[in-house]
C-alpha positions as CSV (number, residue, x, y, z in Angstrom):
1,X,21.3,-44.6,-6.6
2,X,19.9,-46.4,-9.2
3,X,19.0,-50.2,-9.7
4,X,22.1,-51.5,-11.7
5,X,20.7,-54.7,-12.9
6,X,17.9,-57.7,-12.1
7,X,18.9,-61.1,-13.6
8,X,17.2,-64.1,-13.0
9,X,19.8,-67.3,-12.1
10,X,19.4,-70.8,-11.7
11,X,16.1,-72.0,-10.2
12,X,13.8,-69.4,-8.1
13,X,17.5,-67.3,-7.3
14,X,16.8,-63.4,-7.8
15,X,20.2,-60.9,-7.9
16,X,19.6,-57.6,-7.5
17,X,22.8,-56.0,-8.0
18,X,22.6,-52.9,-5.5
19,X,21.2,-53.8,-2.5
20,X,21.4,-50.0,-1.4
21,X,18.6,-49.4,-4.2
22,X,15.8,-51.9,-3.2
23,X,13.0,-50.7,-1.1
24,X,12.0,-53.2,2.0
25,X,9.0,-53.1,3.6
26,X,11.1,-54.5,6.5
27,X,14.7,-53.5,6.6
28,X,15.4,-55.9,9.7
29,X,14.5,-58.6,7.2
30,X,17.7,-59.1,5.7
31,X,20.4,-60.4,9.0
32,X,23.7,-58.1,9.4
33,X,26.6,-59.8,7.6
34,X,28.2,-59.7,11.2
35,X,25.6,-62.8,12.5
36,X,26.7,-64.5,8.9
37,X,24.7,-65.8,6.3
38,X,22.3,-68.6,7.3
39,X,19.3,-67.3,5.7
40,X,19.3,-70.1,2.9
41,X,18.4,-72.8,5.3
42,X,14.8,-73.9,5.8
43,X,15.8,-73.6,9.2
44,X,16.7,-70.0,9.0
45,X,12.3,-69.7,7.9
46,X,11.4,-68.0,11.4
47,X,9.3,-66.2,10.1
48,X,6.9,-68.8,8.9
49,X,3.5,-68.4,10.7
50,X,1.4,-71.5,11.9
51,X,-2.2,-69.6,12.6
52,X,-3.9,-71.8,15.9
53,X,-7.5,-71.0,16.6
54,X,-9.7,-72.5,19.8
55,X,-6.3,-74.7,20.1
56,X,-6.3,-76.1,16.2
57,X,-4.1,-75.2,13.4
58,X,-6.4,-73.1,11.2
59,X,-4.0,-71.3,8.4
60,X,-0.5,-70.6,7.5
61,X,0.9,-66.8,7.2
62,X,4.4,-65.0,7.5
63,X,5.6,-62.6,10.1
64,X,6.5,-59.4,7.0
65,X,7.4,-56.6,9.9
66,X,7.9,-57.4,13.6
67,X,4.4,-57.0,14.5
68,X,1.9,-57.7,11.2
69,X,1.7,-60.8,10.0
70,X,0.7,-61.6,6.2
71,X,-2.2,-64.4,5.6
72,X,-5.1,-65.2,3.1
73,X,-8.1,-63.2,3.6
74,X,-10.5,-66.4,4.6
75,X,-7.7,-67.5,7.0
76,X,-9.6,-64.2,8.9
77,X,-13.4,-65.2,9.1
78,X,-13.1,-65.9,11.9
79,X,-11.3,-63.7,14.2
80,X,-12.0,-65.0,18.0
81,X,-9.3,-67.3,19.8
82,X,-6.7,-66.8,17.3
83,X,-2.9,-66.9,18.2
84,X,0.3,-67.1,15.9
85,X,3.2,-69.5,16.5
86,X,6.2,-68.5,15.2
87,X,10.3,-69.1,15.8
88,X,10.7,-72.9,14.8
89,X,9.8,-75.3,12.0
90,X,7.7,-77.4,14.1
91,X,4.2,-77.1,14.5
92,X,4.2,-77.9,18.2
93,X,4.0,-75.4,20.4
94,X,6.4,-75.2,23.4
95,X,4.3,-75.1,26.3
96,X,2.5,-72.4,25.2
97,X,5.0,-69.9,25.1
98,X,5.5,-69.1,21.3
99,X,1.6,-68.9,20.9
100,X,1.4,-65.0,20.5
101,X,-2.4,-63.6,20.5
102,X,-3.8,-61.5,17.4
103,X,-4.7,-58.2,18.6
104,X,-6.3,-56.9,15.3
105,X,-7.3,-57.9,12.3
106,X,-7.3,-56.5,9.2
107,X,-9.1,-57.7,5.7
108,X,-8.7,-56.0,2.1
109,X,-11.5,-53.6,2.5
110,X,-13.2,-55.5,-1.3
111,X,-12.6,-58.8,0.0
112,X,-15.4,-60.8,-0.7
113,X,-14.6,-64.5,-1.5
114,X,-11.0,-66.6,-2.1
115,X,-11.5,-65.5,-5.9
116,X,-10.9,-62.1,-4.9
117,X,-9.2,-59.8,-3.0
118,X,-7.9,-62.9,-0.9
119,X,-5.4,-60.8,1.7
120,X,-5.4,-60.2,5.0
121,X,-2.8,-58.5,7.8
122,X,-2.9,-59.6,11.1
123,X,-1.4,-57.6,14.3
124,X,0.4,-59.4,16.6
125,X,0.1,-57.9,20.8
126,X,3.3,-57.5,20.3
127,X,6.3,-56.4,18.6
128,X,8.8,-59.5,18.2
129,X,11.7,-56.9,17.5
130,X,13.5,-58.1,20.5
131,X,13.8,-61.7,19.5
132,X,17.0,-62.0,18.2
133,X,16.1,-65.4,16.1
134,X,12.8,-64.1,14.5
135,X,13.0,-61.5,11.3
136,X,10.7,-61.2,9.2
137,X,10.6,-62.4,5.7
138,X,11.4,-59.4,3.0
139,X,8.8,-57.9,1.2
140,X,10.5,-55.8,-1.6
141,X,8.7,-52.4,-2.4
142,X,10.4,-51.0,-5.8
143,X,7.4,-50.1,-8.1
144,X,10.5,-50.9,-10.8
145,X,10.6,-54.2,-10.2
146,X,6.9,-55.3,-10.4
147,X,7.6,-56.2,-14.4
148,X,10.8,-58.6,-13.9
149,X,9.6,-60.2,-10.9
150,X,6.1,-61.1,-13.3
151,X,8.8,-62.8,-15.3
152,X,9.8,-64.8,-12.7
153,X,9.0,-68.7,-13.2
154,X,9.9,-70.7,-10.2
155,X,9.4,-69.9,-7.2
156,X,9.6,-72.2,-3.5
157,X,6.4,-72.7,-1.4
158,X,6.4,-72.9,2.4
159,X,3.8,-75.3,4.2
160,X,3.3,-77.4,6.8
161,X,3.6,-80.8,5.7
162,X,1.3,-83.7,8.3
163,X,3.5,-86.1,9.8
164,X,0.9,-88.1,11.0
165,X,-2.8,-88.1,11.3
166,X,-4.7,-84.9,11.5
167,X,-3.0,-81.5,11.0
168,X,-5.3,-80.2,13.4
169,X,-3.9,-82.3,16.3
170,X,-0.6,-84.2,15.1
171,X,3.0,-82.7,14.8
172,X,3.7,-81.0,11.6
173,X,6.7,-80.0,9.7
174,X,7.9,-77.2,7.4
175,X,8.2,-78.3,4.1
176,X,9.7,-76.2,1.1
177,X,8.3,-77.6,-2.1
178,X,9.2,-75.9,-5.6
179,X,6.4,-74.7,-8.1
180,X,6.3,-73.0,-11.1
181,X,4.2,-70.8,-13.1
182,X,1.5,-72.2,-14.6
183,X,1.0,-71.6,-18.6
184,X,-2.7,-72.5,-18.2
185,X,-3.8,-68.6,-18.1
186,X,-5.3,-68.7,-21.8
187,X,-7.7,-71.2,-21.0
188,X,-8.0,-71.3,-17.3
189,X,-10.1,-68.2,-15.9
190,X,-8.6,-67.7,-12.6
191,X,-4.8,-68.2,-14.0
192,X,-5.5,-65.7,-17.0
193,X,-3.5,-62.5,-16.5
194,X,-4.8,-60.4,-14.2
195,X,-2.6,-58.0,-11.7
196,X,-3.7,-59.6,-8.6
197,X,-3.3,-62.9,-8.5
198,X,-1.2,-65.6,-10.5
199,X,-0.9,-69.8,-10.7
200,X,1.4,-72.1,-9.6
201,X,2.0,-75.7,-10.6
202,X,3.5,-78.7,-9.2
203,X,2.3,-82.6,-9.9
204,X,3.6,-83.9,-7.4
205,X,3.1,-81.2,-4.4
206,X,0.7,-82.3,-1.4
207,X,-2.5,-81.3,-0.6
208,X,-1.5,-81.1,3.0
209,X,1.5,-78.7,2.0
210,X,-1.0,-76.2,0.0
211,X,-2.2,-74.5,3.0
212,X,-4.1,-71.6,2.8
213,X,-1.9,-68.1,3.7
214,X,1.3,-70.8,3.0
215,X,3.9,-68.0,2.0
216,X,5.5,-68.4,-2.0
217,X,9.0,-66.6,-2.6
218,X,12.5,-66.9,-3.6
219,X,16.1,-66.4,-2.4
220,X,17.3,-63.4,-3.1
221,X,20.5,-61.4,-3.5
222,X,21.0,-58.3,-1.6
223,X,24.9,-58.4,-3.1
224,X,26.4,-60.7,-1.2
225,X,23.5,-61.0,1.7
226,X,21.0,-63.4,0.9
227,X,17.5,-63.6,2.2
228,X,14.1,-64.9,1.4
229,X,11.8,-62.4,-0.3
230,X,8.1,-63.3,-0.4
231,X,5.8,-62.8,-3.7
232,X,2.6,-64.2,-2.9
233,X,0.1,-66.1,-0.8
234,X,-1.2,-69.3,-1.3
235,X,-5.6,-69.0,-1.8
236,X,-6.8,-72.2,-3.2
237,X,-5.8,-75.1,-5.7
238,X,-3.6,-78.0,-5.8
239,X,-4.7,-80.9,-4.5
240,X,-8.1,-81.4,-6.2
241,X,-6.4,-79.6,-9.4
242,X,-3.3,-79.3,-10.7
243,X,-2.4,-75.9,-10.0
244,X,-2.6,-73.6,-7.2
245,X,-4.2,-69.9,-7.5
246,X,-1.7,-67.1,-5.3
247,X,-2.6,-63.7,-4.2
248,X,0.3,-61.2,-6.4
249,X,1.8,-58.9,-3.1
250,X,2.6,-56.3,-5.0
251,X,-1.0,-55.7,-6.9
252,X,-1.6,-54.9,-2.8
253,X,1.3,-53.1,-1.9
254,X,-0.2,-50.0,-1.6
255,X,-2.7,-51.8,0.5
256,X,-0.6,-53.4,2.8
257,X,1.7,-50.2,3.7
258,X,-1.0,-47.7,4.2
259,X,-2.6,-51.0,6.2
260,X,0.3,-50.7,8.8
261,X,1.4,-47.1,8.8
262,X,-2.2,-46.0,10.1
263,X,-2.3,-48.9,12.7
């Protein structure tokens, strides 16, 4: 079967015609039309990973199979104490319960500094396959695709947004701000065109919402089944500049699939 079409519509809206055709890393991502179609609410974001270490928020990530999730490579120094809290859109944990320990982790092999390489995959002890309300966010494979998608110019990103005084300690909230790509790569080094990583832009976006490991990605069409499919990870930027720099998933795919077939 081949790929029939990929348009781009409206603002950060993918189609991809044949559903039947596109390569997930996760099938499970995408709910069964029999459970119905709530995956364009922020709500529906269970997937959304709020990284706690010693107690403290310490990165964001995304939950891309049932039992890896997908974060910045300096979100994974440091590797003791760290837990996952996934299943809601509040930073608060439920009395410990949704606090799920990292078992293993796993940095690009180059990685080096956030300017490169900037990816890591965390295991959960765990597979979350049996909780009904958590998929995981798709990560679309087709080697076909890479060139539209690099088209692509807006995209949403997911944060965690401080509702009062410090992240580390205060409740937070999921936030899904829209960004674009940045024309700045002919003068700006990090931005210029390079496979692995691309920038974002958005004036008015928080520094508090620019988390590193925050997930970037937009809805897309699976025929008449939408879900959220995830493009890169958030590294460094806005804030103190005016764009943010993103890690480009599919310059690691290869990576991140040999990454969790041999563990």
């Amino acid at each position: 079967m081949t790929l029939m079409g990929f348009l781009v519509v409206l603002s950060a809206f993918l189609v991809l015609e044949t559903r039947g055709s596109v390569q997930l890393l996760e099938p499970g991502c995408i709910s069964p039309k029999e459970e119905g179609n709530d995956n364009q609410n922020i709500d529906s974001a269970q997937w959304i990973a709020y990284l706690v270490r010693q107690g403290a928020y310490a990165c964001s990530g995304s939950l891309i199979t049932y039992r890896f999730v997908l974060t910045s490579g300096h979100c994974a120094e440091i590797t003791e104490n760290l837990y996952v809290r996934l299943g809601h859109n509040q930073s608060m944990p439920q009395n410990g319960k949704e606090d799920i320990p990292v078992m293993d982790v796993f940095r690009h092999p180059k990685y080096e500094t956030i300017m490169a390489n900037d990816i890591a995959l965390l295991k959960l002890d765990r597979s979350l396959k049996d909780q009904a309300k958590i998929r995981p966010i798709c990560i679309i494979l087709n080697h076909g695709l890479i060139s539209p998608i690099n088209y692509t110019q807006s995209f949403f990103l997911f944060g965690w947004r401080r509702v009062e005084g410090d992240i580390q300690q205060i409740k937070a909230t999921l936030e899904l701000v829209p960004v674009d790509r940045s024309d700045i790569g002919k003068t700006e080094y990090w931005c210029r065109n390079q496979e692995e990583r691309f920038c974002c832009n958005n004036p008015e976006i928080s520094e508090h919402t620019a988390d590193p490991g925050s997930p970037l990605g937009v809805m897309v069409d699976f025929e008449s089944t939408q879900a959220w499919a995830q493009f890169g990870i958030f590294s460094s930027g806005h804030g103190d500049t005016s764009y943010g720099i993103y890690t480009d998933i599919y310059a690691y795919s290869p990576w991140i699939i040999a990454t969790i077939e041999q563990n």
